[in-house]
PyMOL Python script that loads the backbone (N, CA, C, O; Angstrom):
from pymol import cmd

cmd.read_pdbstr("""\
ATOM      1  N   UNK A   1     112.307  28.928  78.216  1.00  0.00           N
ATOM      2  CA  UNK A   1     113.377  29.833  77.865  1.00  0.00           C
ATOM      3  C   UNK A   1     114.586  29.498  78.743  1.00  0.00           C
ATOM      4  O   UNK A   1     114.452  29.274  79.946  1.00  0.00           O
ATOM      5  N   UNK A   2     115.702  29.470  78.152  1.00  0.00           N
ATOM      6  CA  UNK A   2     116.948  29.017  78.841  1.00  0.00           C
ATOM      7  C   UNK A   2     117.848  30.209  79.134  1.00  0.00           C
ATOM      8  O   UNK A   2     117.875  31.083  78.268  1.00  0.00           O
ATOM      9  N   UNK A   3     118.547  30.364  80.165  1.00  0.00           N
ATOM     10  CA  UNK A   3     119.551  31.265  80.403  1.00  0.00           C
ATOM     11  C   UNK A   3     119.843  32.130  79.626  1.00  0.00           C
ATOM     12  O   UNK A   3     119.365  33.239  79.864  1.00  0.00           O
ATOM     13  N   UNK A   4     120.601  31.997  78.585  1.00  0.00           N
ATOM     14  CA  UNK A   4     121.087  32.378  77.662  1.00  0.00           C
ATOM     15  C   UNK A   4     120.003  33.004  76.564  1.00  0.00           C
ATOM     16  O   UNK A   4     120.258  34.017  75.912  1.00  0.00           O
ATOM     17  N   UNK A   5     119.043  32.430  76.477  1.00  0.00           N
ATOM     18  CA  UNK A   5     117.414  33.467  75.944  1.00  0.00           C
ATOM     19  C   UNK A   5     116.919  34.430  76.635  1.00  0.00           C
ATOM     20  O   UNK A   5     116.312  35.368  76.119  1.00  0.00           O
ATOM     21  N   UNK A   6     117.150  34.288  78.036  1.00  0.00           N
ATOM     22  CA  UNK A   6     116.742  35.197  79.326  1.00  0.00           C
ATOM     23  C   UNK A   6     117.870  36.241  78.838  1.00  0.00           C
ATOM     24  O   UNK A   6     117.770  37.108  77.970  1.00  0.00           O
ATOM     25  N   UNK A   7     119.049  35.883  79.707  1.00  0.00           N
ATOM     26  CA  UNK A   7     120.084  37.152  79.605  1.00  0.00           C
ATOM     27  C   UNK A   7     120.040  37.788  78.291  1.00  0.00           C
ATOM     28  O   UNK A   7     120.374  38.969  78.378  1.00  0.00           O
ATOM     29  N   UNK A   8     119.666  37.319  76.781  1.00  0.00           N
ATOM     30  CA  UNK A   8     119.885  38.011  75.348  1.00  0.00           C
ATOM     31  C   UNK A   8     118.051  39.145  75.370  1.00  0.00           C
ATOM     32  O   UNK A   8     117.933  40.327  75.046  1.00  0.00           O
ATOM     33  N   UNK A   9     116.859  38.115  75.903  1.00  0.00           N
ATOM     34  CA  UNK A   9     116.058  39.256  75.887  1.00  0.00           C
ATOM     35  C   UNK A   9     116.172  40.417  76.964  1.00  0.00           C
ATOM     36  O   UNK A   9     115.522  41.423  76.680  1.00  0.00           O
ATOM     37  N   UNK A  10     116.916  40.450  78.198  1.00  0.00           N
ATOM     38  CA  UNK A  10     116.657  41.536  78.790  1.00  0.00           C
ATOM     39  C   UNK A  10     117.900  42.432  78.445  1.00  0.00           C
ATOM     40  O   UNK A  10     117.630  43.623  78.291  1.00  0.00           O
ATOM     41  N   UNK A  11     119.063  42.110  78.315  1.00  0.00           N
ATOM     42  CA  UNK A  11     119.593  42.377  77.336  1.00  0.00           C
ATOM     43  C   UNK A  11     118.978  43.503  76.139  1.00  0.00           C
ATOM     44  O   UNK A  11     119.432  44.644  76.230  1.00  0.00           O
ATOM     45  N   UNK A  12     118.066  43.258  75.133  1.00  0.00           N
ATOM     46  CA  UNK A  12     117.652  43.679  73.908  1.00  0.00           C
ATOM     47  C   UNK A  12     116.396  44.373  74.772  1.00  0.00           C
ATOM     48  O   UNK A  12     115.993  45.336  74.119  1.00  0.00           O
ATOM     49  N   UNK A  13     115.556  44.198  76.151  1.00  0.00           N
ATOM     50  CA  UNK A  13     114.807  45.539  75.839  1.00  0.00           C
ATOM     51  C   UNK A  13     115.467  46.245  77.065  1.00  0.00           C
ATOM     52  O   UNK A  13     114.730  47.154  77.449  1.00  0.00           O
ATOM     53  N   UNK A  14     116.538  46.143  77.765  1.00  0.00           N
ATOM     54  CA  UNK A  14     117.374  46.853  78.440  1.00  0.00           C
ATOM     55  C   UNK A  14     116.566  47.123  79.707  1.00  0.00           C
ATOM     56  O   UNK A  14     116.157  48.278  79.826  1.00  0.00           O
ATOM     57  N   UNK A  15     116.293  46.325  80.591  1.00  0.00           N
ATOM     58  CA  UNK A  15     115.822  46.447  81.920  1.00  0.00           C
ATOM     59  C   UNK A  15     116.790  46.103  82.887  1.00  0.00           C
ATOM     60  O   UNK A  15     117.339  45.012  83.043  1.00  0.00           O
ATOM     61  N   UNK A  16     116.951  47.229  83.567  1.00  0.00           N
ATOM     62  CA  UNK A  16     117.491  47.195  84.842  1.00  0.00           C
ATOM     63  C   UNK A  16     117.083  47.029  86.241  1.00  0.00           C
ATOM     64  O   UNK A  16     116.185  47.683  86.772  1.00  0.00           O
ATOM     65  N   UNK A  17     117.984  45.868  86.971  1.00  0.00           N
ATOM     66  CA  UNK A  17     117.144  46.060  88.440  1.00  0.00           C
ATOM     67  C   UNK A  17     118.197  46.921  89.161  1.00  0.00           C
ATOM     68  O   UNK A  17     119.082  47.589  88.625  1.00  0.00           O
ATOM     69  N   UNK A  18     117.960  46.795  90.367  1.00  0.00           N
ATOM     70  CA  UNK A  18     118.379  47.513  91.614  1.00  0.00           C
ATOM     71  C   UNK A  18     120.624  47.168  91.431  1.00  0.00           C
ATOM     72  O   UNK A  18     121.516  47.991  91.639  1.00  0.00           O
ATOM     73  N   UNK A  19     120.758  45.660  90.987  1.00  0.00           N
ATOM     74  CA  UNK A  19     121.806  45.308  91.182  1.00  0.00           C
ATOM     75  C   UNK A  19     122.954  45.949  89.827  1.00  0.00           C
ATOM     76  O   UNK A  19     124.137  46.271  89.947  1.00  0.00           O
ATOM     77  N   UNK A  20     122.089  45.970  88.599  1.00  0.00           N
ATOM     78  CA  UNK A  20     122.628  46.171  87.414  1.00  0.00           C
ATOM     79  C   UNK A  20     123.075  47.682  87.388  1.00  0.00           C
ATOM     80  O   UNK A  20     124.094  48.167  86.896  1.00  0.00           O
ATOM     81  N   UNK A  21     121.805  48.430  88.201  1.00  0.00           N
ATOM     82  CA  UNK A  21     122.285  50.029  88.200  1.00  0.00           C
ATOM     83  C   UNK A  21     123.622  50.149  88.868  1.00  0.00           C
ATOM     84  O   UNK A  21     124.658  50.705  88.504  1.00  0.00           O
ATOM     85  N   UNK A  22     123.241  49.318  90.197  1.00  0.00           N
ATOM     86  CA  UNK A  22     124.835  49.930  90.930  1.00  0.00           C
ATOM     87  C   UNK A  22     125.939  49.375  90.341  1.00  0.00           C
ATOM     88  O   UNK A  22     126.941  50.060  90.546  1.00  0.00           O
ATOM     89  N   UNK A  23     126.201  48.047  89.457  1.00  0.00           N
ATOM     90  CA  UNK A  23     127.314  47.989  88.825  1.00  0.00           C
ATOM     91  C   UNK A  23     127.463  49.299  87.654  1.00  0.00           C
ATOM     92  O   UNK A  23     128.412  50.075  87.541  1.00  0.00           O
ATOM     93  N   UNK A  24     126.607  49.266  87.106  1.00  0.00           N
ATOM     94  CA  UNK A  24     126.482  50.103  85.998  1.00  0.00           C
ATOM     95  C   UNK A  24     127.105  51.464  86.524  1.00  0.00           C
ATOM     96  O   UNK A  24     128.192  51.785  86.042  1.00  0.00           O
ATOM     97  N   UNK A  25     126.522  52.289  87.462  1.00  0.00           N
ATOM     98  CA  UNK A  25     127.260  53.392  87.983  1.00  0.00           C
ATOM     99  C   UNK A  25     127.726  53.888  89.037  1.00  0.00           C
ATOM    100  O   UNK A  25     127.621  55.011  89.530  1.00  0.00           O
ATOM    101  N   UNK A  26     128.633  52.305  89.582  1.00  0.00           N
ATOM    102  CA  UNK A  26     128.856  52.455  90.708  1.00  0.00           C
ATOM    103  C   UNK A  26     128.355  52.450  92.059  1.00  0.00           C
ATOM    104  O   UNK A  26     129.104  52.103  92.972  1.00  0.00           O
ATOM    105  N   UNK A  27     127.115  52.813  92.290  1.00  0.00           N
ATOM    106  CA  UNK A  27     126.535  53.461  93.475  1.00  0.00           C
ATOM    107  C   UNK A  27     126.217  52.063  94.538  1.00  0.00           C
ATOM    108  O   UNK A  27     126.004  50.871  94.316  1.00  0.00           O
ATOM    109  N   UNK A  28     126.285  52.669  95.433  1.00  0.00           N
ATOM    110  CA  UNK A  28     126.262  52.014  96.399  1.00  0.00           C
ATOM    111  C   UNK A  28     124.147  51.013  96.626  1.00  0.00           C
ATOM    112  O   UNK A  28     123.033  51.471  96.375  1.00  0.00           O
ATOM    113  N   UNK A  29     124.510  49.864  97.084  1.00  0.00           N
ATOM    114  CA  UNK A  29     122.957  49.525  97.005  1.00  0.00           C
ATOM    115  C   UNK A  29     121.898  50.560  97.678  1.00  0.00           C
ATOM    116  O   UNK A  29     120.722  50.577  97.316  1.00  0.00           O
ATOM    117  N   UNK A  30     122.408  51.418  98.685  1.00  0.00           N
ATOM    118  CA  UNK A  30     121.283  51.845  99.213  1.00  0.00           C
ATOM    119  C   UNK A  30     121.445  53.078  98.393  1.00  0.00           C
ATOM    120  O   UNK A  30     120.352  53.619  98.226  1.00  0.00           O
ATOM    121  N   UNK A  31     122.177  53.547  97.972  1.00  0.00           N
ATOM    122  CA  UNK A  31     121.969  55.016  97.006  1.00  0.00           C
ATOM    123  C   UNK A  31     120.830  54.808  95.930  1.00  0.00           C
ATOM    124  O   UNK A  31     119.869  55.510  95.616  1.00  0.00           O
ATOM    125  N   UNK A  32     121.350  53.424  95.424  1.00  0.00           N
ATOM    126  CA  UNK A  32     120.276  52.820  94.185  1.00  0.00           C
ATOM    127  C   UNK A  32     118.991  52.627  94.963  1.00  0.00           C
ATOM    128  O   UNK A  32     117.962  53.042  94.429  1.00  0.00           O
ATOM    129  N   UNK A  33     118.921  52.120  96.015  1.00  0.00           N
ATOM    130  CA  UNK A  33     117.410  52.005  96.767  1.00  0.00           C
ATOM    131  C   UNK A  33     117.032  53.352  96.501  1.00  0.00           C
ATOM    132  O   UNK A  33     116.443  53.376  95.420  1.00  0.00           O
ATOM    133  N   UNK A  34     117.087  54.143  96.859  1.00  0.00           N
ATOM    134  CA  UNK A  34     116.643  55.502  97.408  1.00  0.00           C
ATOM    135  C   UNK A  34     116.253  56.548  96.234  1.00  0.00           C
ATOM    136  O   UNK A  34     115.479  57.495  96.092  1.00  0.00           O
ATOM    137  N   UNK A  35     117.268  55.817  95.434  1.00  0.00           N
ATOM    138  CA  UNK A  35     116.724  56.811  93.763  1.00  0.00           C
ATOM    139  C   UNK A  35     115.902  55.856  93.078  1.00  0.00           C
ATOM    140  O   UNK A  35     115.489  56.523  92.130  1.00  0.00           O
ATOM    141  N   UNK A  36     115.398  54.691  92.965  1.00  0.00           N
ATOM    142  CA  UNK A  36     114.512  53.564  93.269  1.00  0.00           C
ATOM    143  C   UNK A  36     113.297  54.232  93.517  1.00  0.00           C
ATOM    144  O   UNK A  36     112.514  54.529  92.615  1.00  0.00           O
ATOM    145  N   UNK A  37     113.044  54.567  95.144  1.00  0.00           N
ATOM    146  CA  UNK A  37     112.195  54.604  95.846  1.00  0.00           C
ATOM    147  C   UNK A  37     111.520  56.412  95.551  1.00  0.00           C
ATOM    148  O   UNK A  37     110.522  56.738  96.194  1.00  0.00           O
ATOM    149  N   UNK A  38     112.071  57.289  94.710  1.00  0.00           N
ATOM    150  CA  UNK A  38     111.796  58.812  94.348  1.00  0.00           C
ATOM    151  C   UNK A  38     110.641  58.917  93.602  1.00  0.00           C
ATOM    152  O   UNK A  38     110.734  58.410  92.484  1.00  0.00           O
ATOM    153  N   UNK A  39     109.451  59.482  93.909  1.00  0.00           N
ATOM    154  CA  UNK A  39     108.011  59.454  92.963  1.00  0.00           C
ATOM    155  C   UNK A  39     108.243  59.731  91.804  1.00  0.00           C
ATOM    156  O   UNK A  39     107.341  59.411  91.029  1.00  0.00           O
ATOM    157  N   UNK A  40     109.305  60.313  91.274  1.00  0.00           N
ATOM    158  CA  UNK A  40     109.694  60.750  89.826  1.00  0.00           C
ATOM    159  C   UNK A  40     110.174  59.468  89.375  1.00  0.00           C
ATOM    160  O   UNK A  40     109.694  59.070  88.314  1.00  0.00           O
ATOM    161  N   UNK A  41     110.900  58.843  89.874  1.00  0.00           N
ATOM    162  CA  UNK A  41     111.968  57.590  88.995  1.00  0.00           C
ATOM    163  C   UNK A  41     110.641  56.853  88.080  1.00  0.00           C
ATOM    164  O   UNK A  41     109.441  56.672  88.286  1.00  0.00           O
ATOM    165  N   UNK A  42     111.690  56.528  86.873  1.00  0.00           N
ATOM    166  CA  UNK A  42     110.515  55.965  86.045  1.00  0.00           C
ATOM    167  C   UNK A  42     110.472  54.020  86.313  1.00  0.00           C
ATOM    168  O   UNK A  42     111.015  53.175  85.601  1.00  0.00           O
ATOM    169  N   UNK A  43     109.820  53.846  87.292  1.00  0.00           N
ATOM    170  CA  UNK A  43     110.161  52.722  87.585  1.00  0.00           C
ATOM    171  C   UNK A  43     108.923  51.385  86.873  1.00  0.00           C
ATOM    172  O   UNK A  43     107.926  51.805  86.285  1.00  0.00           O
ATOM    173  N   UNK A  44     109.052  50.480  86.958  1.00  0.00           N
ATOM    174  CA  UNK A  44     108.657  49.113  86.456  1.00  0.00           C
ATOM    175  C   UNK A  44     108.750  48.055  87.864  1.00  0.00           C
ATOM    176  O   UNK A  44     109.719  47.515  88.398  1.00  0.00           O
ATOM    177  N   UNK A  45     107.189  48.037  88.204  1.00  0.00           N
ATOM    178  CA  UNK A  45     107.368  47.279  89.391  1.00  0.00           C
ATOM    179  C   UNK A  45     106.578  46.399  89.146  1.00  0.00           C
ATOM    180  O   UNK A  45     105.647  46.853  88.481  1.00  0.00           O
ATOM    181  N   UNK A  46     106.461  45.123  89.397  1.00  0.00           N
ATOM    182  CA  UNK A  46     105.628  43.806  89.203  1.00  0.00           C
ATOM    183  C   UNK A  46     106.237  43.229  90.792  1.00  0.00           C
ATOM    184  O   UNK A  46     107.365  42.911  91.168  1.00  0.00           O
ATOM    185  N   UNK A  47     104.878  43.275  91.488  1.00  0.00           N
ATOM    186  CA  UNK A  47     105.046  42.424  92.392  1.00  0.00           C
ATOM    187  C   UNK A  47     106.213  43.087  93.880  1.00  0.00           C
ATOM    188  O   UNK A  47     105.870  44.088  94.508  1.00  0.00           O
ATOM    189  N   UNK A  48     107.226  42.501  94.137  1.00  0.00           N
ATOM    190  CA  UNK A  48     108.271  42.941  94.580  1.00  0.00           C
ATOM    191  C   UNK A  48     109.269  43.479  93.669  1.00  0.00           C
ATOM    192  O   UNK A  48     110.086  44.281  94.123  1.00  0.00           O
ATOM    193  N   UNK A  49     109.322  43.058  92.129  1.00  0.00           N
ATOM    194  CA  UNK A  49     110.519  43.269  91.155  1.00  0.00           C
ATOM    195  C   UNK A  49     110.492  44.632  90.839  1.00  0.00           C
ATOM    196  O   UNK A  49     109.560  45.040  90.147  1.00  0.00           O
ATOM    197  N   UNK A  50     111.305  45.359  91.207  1.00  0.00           N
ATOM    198  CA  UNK A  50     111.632  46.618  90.977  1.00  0.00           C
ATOM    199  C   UNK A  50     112.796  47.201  89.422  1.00  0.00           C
ATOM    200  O   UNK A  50     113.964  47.340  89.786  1.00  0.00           O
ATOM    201  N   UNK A  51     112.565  47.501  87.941  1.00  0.00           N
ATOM    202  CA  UNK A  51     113.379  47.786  87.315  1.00  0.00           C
ATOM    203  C   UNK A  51     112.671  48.810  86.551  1.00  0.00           C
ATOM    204  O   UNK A  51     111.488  49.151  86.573  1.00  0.00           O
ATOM    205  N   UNK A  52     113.622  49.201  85.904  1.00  0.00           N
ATOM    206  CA  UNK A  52     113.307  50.288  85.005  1.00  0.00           C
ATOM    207  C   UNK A  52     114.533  49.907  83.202  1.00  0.00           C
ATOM    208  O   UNK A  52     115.423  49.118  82.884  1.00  0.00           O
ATOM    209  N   UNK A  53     113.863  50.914  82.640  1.00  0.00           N
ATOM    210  CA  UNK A  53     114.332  50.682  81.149  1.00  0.00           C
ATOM    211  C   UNK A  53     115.796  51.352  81.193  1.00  0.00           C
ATOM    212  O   UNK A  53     116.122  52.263  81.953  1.00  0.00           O
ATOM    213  N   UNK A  54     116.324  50.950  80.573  1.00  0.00           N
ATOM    214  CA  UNK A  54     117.795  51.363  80.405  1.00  0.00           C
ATOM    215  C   UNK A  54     117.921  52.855  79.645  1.00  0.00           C
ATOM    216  O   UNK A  54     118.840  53.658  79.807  1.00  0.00           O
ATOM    217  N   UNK A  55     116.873  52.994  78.862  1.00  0.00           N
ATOM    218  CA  UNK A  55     116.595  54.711  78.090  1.00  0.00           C
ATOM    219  C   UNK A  55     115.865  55.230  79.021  1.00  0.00           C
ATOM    220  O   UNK A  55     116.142  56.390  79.325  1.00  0.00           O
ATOM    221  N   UNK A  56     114.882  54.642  79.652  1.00  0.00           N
ATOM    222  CA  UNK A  56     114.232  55.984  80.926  1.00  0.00           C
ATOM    223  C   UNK A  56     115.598  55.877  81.743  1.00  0.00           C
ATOM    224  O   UNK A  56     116.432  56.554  81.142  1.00  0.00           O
ATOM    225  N   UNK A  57     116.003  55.445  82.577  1.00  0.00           N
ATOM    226  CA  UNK A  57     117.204  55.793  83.419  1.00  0.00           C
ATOM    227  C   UNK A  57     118.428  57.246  83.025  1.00  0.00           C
ATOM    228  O   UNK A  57     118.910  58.227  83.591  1.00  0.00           O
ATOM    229  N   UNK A  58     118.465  56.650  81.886  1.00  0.00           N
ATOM    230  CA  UNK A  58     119.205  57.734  80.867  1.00  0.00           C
ATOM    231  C   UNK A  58     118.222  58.841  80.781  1.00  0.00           C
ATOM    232  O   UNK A  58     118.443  59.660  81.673  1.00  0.00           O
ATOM    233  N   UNK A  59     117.639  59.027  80.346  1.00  0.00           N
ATOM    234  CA  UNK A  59     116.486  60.032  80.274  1.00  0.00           C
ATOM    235  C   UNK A  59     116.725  60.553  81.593  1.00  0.00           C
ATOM    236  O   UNK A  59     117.350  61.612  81.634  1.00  0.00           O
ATOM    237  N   UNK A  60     116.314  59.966  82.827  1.00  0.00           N
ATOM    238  CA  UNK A  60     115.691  60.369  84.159  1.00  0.00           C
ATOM    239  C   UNK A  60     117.417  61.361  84.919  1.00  0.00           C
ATOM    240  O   UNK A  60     117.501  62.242  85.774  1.00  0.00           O
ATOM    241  N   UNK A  61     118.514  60.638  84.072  1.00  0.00           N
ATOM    242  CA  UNK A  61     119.491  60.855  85.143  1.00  0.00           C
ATOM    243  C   UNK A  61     119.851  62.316  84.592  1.00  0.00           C
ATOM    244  O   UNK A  61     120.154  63.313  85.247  1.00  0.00           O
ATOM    245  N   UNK A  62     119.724  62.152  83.105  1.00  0.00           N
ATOM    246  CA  UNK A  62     120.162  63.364  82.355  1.00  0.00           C
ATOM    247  C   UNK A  62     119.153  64.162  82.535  1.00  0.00           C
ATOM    248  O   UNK A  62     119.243  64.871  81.532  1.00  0.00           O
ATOM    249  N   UNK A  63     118.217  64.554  83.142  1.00  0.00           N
ATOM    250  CA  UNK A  63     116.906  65.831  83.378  1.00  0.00           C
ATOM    251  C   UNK A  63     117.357  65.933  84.611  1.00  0.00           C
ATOM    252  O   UNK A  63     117.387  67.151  84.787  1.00  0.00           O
ATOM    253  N   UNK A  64     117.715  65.442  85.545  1.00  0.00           N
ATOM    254  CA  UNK A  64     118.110  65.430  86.862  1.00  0.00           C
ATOM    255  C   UNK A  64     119.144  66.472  86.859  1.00  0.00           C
ATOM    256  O   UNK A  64     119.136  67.500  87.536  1.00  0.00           O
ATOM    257  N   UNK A  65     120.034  66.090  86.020  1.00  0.00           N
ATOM    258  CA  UNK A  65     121.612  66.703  85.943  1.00  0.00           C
ATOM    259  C   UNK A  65     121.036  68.483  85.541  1.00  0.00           C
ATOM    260  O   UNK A  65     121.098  69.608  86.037  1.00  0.00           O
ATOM    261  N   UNK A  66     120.489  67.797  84.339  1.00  0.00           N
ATOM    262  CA  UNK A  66     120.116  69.566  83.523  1.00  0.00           C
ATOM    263  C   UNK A  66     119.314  70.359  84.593  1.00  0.00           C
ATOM    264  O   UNK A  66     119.133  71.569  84.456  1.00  0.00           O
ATOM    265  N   UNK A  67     118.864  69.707  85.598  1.00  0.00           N
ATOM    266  CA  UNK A  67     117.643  70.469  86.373  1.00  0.00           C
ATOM    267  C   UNK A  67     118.670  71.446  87.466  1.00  0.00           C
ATOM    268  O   UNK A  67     118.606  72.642  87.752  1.00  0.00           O
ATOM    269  N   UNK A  68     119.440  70.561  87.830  1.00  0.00           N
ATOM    270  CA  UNK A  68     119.855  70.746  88.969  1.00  0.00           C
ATOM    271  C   UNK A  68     119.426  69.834  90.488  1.00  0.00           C
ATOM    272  O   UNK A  68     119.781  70.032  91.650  1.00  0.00           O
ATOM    273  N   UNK A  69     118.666  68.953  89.981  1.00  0.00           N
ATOM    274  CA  UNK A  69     118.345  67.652  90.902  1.00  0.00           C
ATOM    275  C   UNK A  69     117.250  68.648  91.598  1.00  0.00           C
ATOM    276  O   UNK A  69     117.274  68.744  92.825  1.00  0.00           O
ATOM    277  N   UNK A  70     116.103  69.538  90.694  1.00  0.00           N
ATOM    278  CA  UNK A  70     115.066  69.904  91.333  1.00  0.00           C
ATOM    279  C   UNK A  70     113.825  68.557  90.837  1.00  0.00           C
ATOM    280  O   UNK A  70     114.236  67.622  90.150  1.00  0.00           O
ATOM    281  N   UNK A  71     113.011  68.589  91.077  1.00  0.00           N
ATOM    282  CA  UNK A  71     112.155  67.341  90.925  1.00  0.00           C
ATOM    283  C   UNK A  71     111.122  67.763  89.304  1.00  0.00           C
ATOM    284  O   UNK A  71     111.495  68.850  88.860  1.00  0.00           O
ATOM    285  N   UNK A  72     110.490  67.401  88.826  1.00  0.00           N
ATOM    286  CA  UNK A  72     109.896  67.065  87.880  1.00  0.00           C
ATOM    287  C   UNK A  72     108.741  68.134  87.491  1.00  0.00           C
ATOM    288  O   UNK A  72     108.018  67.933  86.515  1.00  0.00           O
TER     289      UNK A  72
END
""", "prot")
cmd.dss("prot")
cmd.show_as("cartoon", "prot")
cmd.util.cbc("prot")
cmd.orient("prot")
């Protein structure tokens, strides 16, 4: 698989790592560590690789918001 097959499949099932979130919303790397590292986050870990789906994130940030950032 070449570059350009890589970037179009993660792309199409929308996985995010640690670097994509903080462009995505700004946040600083260790903010993204730390909401990363929360027993609730819906995370995807293989190994050291830490990501999650681009609809759980959405999901996770918007229950957060509605909650009041009480936990799960």
């Amino acid at each position: 698989m070449n570059k350009t097959e890589l970037k179009k499949a993660k792309k199409e099932l929308g996985l995010l790592d640690r670097n994509d979130i903080a462009q995505v919303t700004g946040w600083s790397q260790r903010t993204v560590r730390q909401l990363m590292n929360e027993k609730e986050f819906p995370l995807i870990q293989k190994g050291r690789k830490k990501q999650v789906l681009l609809q759980d994130l959405r999901d996770y940030l918007s229950y957060k918001r509605t909650t009041n950032g009480t936990t799960r």
